[in-house]
C-alpha positions, 0 to 999 in steps of 0.5 A, spaced: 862 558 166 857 554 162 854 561 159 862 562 157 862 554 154 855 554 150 857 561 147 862 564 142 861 571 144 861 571 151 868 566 150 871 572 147 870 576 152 871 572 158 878 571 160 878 571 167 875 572 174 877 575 181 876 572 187 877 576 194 880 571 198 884 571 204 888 566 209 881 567 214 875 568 212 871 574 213 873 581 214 875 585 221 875 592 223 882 596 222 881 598 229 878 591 232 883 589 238 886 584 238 887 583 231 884 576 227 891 574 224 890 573 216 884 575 216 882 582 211 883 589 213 879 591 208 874 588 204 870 580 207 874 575 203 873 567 202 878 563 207 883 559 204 879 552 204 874 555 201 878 559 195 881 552 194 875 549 192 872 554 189 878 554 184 878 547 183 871 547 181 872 552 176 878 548 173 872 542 172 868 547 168 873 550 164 
């Protein structure tokens, strides 16, 4: 976010961003018995709390 504020070209280029993020932190295996309810099947994901402050934090910078 600081390089996107100091320059013009970045500012252009950059106009959004994805966060992996996921009610529980971490990932599980699809086959993992018993199941972590909210928790990523797939690819490890920021936990909720952790997303929120990532996200406000970056709000602040913009």
């Amino acid at each position: 976010m600081t390089n996107r504020r100091l320059s013009p070209a970045i500012r252009r280029v950059v106009k959004g961003l994805m966060i992996e993020s996921y009610l529980v932190e971490g990932a599980q295996s699809p086959t993992s018995i018993p199941h972590t309810r909210g928790q990523s099947v797939t690819d490890p994901c920021l936990g909720w709390e952790e997303s929120e402050r990532l996200v406000l934090d970056i709000a602040e910078l913009a």
